[in-house]
C-alpha positions as CSV (number, residue, x, y, z in Angstrom):
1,X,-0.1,22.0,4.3
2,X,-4.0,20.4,4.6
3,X,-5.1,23.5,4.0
4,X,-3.0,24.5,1.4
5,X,-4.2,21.3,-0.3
6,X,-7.8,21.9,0.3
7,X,-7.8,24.9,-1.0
8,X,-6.0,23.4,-4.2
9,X,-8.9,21.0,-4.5
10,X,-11.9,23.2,-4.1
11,X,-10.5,25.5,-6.6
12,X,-10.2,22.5,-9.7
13,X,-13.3,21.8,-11.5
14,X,-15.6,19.2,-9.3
15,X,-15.9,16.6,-12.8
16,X,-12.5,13.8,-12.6
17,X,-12.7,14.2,-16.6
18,X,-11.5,18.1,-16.2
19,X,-9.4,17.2,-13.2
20,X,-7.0,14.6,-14.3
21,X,-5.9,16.4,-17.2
22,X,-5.3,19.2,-15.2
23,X,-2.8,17.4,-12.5
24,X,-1.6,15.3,-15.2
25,X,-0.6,18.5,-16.9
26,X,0.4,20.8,-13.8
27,X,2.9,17.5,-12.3
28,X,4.3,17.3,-16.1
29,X,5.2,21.1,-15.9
30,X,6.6,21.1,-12.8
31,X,8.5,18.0,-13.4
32,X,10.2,20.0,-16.6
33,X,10.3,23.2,-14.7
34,X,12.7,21.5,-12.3
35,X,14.6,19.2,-14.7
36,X,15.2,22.4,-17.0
37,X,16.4,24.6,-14.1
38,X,19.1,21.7,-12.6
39,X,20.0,20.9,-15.9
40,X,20.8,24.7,-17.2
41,X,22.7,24.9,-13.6
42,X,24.7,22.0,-14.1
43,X,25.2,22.8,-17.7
44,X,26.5,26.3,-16.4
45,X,28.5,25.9,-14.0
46,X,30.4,22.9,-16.7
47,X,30.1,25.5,-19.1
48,X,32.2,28.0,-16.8
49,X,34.7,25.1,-15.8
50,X,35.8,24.2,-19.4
51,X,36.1,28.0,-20.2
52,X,38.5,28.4,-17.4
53,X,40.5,25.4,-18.4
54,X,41.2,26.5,-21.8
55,X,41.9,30.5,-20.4
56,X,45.8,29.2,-19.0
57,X,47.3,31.2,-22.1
58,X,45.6,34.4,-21.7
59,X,46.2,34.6,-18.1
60,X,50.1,34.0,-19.0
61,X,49.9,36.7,-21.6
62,X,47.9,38.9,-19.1
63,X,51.2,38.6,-16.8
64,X,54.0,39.0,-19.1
65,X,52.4,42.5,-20.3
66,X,52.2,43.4,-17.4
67,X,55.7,43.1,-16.6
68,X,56.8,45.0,-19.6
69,X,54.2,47.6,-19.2
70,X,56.3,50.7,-17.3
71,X,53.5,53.4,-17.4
72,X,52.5,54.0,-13.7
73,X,49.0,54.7,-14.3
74,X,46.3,52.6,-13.3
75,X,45.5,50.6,-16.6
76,X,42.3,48.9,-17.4
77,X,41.6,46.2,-19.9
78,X,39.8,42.6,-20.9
79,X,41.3,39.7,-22.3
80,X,39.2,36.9,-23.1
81,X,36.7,36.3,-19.9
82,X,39.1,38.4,-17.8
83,X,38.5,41.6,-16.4
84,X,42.3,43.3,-15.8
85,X,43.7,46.5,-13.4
86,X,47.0,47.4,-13.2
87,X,48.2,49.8,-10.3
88,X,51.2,50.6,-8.8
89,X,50.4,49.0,-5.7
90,X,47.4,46.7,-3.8
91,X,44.3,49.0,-4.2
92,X,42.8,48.1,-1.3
93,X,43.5,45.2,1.7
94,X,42.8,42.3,0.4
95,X,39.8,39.7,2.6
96,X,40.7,37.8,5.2
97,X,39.5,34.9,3.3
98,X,42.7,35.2,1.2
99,X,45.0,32.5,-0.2
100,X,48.6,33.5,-0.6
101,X,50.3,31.5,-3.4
102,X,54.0,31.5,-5.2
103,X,53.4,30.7,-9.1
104,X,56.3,29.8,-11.0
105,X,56.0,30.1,-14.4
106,X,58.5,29.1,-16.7
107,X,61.5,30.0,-14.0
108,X,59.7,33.1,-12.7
109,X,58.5,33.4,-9.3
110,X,55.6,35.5,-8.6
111,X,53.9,36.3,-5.3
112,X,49.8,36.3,-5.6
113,X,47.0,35.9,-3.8
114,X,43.1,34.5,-4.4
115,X,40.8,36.4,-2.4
116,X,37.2,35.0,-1.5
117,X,34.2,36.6,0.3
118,X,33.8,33.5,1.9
119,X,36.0,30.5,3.2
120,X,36.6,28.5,0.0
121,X,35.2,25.0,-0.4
122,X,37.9,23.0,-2.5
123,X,41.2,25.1,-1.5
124,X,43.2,21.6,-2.3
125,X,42.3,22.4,-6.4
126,X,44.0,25.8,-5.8
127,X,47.6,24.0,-5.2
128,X,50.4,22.9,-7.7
129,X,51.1,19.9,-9.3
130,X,53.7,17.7,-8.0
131,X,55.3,17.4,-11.1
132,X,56.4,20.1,-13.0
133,X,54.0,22.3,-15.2
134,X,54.9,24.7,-18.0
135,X,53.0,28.5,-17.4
136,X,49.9,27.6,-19.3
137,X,48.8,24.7,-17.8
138,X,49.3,25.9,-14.4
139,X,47.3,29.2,-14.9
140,X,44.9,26.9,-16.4
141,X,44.7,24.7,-13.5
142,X,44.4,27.6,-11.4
143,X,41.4,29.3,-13.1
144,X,39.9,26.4,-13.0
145,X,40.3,25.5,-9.4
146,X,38.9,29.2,-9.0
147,X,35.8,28.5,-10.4
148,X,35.6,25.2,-8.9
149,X,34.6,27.3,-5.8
150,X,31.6,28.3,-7.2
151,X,31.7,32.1,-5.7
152,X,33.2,35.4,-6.3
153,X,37.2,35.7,-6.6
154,X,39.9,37.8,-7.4
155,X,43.4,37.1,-8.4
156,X,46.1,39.5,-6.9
157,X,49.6,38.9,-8.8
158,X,52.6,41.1,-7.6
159,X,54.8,42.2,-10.1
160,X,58.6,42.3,-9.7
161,X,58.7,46.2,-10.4
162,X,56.3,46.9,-7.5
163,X,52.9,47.0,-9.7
164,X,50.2,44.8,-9.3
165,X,47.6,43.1,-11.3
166,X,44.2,42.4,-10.3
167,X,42.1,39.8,-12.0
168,X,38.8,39.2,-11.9
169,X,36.2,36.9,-14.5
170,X,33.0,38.1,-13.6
171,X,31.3,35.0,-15.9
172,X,33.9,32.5,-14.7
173,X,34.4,33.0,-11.6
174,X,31.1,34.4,-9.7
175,X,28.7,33.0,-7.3
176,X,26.5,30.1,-8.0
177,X,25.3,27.1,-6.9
178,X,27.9,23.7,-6.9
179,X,26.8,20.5,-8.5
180,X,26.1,19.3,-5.8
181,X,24.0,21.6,-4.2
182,X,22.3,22.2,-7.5
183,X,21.3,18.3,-7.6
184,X,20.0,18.7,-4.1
185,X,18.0,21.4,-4.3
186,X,16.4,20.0,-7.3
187,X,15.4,16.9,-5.6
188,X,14.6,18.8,-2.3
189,X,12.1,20.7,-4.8
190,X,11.3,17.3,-6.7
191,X,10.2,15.5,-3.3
192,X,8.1,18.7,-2.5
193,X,6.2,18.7,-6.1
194,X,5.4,15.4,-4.9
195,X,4.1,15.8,-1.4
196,X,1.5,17.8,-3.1
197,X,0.7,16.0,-5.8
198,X,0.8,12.8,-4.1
199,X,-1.8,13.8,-1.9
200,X,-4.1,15.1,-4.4
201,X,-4.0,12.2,-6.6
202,X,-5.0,10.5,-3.7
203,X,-7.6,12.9,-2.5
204,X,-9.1,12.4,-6.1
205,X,-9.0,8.3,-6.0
206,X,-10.2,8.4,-2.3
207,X,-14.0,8.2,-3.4
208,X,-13.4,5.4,-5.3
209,X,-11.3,3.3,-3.2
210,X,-14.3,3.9,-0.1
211,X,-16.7,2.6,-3.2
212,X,-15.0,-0.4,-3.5
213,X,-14.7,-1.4,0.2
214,X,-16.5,-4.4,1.0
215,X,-20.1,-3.6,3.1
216,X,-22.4,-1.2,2.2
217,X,-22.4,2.0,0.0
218,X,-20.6,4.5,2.0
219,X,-23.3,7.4,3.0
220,X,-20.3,10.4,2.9
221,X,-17.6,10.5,0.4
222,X,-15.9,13.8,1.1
223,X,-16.9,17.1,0.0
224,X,-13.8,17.1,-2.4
225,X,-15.4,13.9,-3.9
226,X,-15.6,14.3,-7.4
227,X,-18.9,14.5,-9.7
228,X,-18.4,10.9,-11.2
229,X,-18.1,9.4,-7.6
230,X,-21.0,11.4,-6.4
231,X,-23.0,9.9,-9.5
232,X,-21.3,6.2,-9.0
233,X,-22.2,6.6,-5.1
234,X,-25.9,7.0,-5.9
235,X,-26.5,4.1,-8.9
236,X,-24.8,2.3,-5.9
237,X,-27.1,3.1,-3.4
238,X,-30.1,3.0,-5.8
239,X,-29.2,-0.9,-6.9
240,X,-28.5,-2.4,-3.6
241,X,-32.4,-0.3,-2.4
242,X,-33.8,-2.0,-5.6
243,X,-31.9,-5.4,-4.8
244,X,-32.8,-5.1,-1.1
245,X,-36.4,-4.2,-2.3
246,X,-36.2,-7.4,-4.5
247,X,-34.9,-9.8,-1.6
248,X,-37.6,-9.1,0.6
249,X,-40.4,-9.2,-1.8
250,X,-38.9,-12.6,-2.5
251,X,-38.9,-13.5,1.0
252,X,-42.2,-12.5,1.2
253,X,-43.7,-14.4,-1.4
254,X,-41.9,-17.4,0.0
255,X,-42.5,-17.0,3.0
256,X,-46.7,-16.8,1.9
257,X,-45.8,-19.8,-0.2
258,X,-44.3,-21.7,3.0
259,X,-47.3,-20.6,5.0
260,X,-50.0,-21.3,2.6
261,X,-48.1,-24.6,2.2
262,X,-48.2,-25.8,5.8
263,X,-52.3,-26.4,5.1
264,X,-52.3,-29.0,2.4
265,X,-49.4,-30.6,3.8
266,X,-50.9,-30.9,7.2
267,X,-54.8,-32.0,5.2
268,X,-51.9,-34.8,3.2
269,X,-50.1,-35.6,6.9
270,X,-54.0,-36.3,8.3
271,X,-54.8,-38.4,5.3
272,X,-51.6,-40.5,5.0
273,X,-52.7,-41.4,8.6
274,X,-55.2,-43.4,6.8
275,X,-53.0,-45.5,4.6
276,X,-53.0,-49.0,6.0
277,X,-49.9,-49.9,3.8
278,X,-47.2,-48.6,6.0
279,X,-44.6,-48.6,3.8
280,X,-46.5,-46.3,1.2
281,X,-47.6,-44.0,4.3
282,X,-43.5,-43.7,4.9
283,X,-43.6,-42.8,1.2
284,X,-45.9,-39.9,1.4
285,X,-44.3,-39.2,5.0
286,X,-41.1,-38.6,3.6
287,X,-42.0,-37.0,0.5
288,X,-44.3,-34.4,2.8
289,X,-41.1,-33.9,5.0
290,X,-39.4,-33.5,2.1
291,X,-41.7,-30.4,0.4
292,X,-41.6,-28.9,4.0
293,X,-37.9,-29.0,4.3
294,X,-37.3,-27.3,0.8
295,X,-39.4,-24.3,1.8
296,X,-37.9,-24.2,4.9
297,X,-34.5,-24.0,3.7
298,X,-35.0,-21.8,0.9
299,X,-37.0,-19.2,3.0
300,X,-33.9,-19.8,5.2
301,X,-31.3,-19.0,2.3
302,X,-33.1,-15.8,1.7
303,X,-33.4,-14.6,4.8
304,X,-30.1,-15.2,6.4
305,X,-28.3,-12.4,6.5
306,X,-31.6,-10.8,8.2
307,X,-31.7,-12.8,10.8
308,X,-31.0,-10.6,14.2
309,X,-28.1,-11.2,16.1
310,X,-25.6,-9.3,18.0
311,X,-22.1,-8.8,16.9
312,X,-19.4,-11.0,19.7
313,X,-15.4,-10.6,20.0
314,X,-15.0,-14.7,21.0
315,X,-12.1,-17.4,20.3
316,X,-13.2,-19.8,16.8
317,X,-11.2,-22.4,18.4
318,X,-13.6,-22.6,21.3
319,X,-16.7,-22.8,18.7
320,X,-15.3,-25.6,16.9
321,X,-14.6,-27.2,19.8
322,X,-17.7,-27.1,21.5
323,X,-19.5,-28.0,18.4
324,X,-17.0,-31.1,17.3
325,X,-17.7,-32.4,20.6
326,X,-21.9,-32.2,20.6
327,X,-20.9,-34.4,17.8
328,X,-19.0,-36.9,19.6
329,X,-21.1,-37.0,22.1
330,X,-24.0,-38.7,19.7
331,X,-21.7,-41.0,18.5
332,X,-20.1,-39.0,15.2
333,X,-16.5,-39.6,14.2
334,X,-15.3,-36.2,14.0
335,X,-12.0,-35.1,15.4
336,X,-10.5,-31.7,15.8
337,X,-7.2,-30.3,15.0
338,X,-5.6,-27.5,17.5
339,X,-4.1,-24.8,15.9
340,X,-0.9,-25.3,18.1
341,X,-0.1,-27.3,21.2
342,X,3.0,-26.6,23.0
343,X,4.1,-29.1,26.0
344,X,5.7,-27.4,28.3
345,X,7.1,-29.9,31.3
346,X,6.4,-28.1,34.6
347,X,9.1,-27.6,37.4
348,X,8.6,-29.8,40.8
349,X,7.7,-27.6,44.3
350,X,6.6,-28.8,47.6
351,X,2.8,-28.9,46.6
352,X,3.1,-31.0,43.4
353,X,5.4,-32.9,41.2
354,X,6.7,-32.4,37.8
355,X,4.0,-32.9,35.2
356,X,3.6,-32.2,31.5
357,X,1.3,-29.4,30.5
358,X,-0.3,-28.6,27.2
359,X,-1.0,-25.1,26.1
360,X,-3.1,-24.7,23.5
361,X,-3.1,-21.2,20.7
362,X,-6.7,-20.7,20.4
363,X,-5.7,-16.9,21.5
364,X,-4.4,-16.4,18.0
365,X,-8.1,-17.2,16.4
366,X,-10.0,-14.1,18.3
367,X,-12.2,-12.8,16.2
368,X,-15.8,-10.3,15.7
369,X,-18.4,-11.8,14.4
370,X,-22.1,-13.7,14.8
371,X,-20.8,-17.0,16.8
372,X,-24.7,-18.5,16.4
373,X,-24.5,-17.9,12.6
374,X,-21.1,-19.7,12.4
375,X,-21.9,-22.4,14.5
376,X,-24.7,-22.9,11.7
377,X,-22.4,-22.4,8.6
378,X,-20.0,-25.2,10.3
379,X,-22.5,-27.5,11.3
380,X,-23.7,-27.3,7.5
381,X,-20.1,-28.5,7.0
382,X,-19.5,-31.5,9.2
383,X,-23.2,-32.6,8.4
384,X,-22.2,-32.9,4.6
385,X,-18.4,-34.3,5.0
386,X,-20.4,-36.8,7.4
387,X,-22.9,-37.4,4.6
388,X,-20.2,-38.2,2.1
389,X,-17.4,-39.6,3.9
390,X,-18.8,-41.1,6.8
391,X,-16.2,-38.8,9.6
392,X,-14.6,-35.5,9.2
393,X,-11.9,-33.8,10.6
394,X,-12.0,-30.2,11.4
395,X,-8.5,-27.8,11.2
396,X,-8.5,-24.2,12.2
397,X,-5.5,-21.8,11.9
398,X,-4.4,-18.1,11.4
399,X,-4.0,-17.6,7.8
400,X,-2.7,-13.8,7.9
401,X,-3.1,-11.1,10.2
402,X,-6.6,-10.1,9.3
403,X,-8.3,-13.8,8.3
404,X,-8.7,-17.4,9.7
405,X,-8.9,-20.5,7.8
406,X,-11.1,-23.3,8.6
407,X,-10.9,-26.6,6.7
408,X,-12.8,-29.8,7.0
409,X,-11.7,-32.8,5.4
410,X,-13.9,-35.8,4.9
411,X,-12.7,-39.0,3.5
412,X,-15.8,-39.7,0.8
413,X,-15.6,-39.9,-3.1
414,X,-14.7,-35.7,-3.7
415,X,-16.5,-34.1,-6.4
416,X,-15.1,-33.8,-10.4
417,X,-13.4,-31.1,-10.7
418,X,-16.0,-29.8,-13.4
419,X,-18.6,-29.4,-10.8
420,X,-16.9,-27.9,-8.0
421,X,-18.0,-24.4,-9.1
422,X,-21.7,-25.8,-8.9
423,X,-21.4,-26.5,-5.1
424,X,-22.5,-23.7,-4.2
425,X,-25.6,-23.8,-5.9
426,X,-29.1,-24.1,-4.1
427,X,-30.6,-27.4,-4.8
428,X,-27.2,-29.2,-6.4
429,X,-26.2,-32.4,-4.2
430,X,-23.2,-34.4,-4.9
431,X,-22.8,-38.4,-4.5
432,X,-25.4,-38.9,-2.0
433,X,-26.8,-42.4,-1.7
434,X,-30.8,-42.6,-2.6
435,X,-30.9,-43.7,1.4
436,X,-29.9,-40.2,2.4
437,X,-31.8,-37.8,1.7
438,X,-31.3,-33.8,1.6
439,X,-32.3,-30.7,-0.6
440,X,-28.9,-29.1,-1.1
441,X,-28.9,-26.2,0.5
442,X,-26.3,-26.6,3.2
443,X,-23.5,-25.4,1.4
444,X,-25.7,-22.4,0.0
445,X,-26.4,-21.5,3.5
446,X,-22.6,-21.9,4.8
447,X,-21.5,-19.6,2.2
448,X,-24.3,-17.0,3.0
449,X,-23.1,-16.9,6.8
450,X,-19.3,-17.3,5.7
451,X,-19.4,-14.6,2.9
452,X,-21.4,-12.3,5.7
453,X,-18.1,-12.8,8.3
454,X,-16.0,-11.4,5.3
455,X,-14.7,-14.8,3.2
456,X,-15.1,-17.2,1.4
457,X,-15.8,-21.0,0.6
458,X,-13.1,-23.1,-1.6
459,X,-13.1,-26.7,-2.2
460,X,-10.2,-29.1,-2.8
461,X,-10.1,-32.7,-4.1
462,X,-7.8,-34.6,-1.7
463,X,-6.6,-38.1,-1.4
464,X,-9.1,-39.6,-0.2
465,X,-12.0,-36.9,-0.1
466,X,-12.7,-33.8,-0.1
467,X,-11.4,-30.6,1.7
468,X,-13.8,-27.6,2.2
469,X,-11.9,-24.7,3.6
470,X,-14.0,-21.4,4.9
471,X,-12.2,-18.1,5.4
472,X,-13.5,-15.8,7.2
473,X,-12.6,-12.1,8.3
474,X,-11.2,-11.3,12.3
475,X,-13.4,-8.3,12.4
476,X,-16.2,-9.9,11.2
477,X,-16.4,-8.7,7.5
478,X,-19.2,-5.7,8.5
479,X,-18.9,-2.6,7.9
480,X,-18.3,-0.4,10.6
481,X,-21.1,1.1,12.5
482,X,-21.8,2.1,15.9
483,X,-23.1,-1.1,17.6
484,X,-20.7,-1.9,20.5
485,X,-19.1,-5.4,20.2
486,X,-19.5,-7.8,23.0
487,X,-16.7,-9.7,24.8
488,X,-16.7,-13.5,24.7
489,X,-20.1,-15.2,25.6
């Protein structure tokens, strides 16, 4: 079948414009193709009941003539949809696939006999009434009940003089496929139209759904890709060379500025050493510190995501635990929340009693990704809530299958709700007293490193403060390469 298909492929045109029209077409053909050929079926085979229900009357006609017929030749005739021989006696043995019947028409008895090629399907529609039916409408009943078997039949009826009559209708009662056979071989046919066209549509949308992966351009798109993918790939490719070509000669530059910098702030550093008033050298102090740091941090926004570092499988619950308590230990009120604790009372032996025991689900936050660059990113976060509300509280949990959710709350003023997009900004700050200072690029930096695991940063007025939540990707957000992942550090 995957050849079948390739072959399909590689012998449409390689433009999409040309292609869709032509499986939009070919599916649209089929599709009527198959709803023609069960619906001329079905309407047959109806077609072929209704004549047999209204043919009662010439079979009774069909009968009585031949009872009054005394010539002992063989006699051939039609009537209606009937084909009729009279002999004086059974022509031939009848099939073993026979079905011997009385009819009583109108006070006369009549042996017969339906003969089949094969075992018939519905031999209950071949049987009387209960109740009692003039001639017509039992002959009428019977032929249809005969083509209600939907194969080849022959009616035997054995006169009372010793002749016999043998009835056929080859367009009543012939071989063809029953209704319900006929539905199931159109969907049987439906479902396979669709294996195949299934797959090509989605060998035609592949390309574009590998284009719109997150991570970098995709080098290969198939060699059934089609000519607009091919020319989507490489304006790809060529903007994120001319971006990446931008980035670093941005880098560059600031990096030269942050170098050439250093100079004239260390000349200002020297000659603030020769302020006597100290509290104007603090002022030019700070002011320096505050020109270095701005550099700094920009040349360290640009450059982020360049930054070496290997690619760990490790537990984001350990992290955050290791960094909430470096804060603790200087004296920072931040807590952290487990994702789950479960206490579990232990069972008594004769090497310890009964105690309580706590086990915590950090398993369920494993994750790929750069721990270093994350520590960062959340340090960036706890300084800030610390800056604006004084403590923080760090949460972490599974938010689906493939993503975590971190969220720290701090208990500050939050931010008006028309500036929350700004956040994210370099150089915006929020409330910040005069008394602390900072260049706002923390956040800017946390959503670099975050975005670069795979996520995102949202913000959310609470009551009091503000919550900052960072999703981030299990598999680290990267594309996939061929650098081995590390176990836990």
């Amino acid at each position: 079948m995957t050849t079948i298909l390739y072959r399909l492929l590689h012998s449409l045109p390689t433009s999409l414009s040309q292609r869709l029209p032509i499986l939009v077409v070919t599916a649209y053909l089929f599709g009527a193709v198959v709803t023609a050929w069960a619906v001329q079926s079905l309407y047959q085979r109806s077609n072929a009941l209704a004549v047999a229900e209204t043919s009662g009357e010439i079979l009774h006609q069909i009968i009585r003539r031949g009872t009054l017929l005394e010539e002992p030749d063989v006699i051939d005739y039609h009537a209606g949809p009937f084909e009729v021989r009279q002999t004086e006696g059974l022509p031939r043995a009848l099939s073993a696939q026979s079905i011997p019947l009385i009819l009583e028409l109108d006070g006369d008895r009549y042996r017969a006999a339906i003969s089949f090629p094969a075992r018939p399907q519905l031999p209950e529609a071949l049987r009387a009434s209960l109740i009692e039916q003039s001639a017509t409408v039992r002959l009428s009943e019977l032929a249809r009940g005969i083509a209600r078997q939907d194969q080849l039949a022959q009616l035997t009826v054995f006169l009372p003089s010793g002749e016999v009559l043998s009835i056929t209708a080859p367009s009543v009662w012939r071989d063809r496929l029953g209704q319900t056979r006929s539905v199931l071989i159109g969907l049987a046919i439906f479902t396979i139209g669709l294996s195949v066209i299934i797959p090509l549509s989605t060998n035609l949308a592949g390309p574009f759904q590998r284009l719109a992966e997150r991570g970098r351009t995709p080098e290969n798109l198939g060699e059934l890709a089609s000519t607009e993918a091919l020319l989507i790939a490489d304006r790809m490719r060529r903007l994120n060379e001319r971006f990446q070509h931008e980035q670093d000669r941005k880098t560059r530059g600031l990096a030269a500025i942050s170098h050439d910098l250093r100079t004239p702030v260390t000349r200002m550093r020297l000659r603030t050493e020769l302020l006597e008033d100290d509290a104007l050298r603090g002022r030019f102090e700070a002011d320096l510190d505050e020109i270095t740091n701005i550099v700094d941090g920009a040349l360290d926004l640009l450059s982020i995501r360049e930054l070496p570092e290997e690619t760990y499988r490790f537990s984001l619950v350990a992290l955050l635990e290791s960094l909430v308590s470096d804060y603790r230990d200087v004296g920072k009120r931040v807590n952290f929340v487990n994702p789950e604790e479960i206490d579990l009372n232990s069972a008594s032996s004769i090497f310890a009693t009964s105690g309580q025991v706590v086990v915590k689900g950090g398993a369920e936050c494993i994750m790929e990704g750069q721990p270093d660059k994350l520590r960062r990113a959340f340090s960036n976060l706890i300084d800030n809530a610390l800056k604006y509300g004084d403590r923080a509280c760090v949460e972490v949990r599974p938010k689906s299958k493939n993503t975590l959710e971190v969220s720290i709350h701090d208990f500050g003023p939050g931010i008006e709700p028309d500036q929350i997009e700004r956040m994210l900004l370099p150089f915006v700050r929020g409330h910040v007293p005069q008394t602390k200072r900072g260049i706002g690029l923390g956040l800017s930096i946390a959503s670099e490193i975050v975005e670069l695991h795979g996520g995102s940063l949202s913000f959310a007025n609470a009551d009091p403060g503000l919550i900052v939540t960072a999703t981030v990707s299990r598999d680290g957000g990267a594309p996939a390469s061929n650098t081995p992942v590390r176990s836990d550090r």
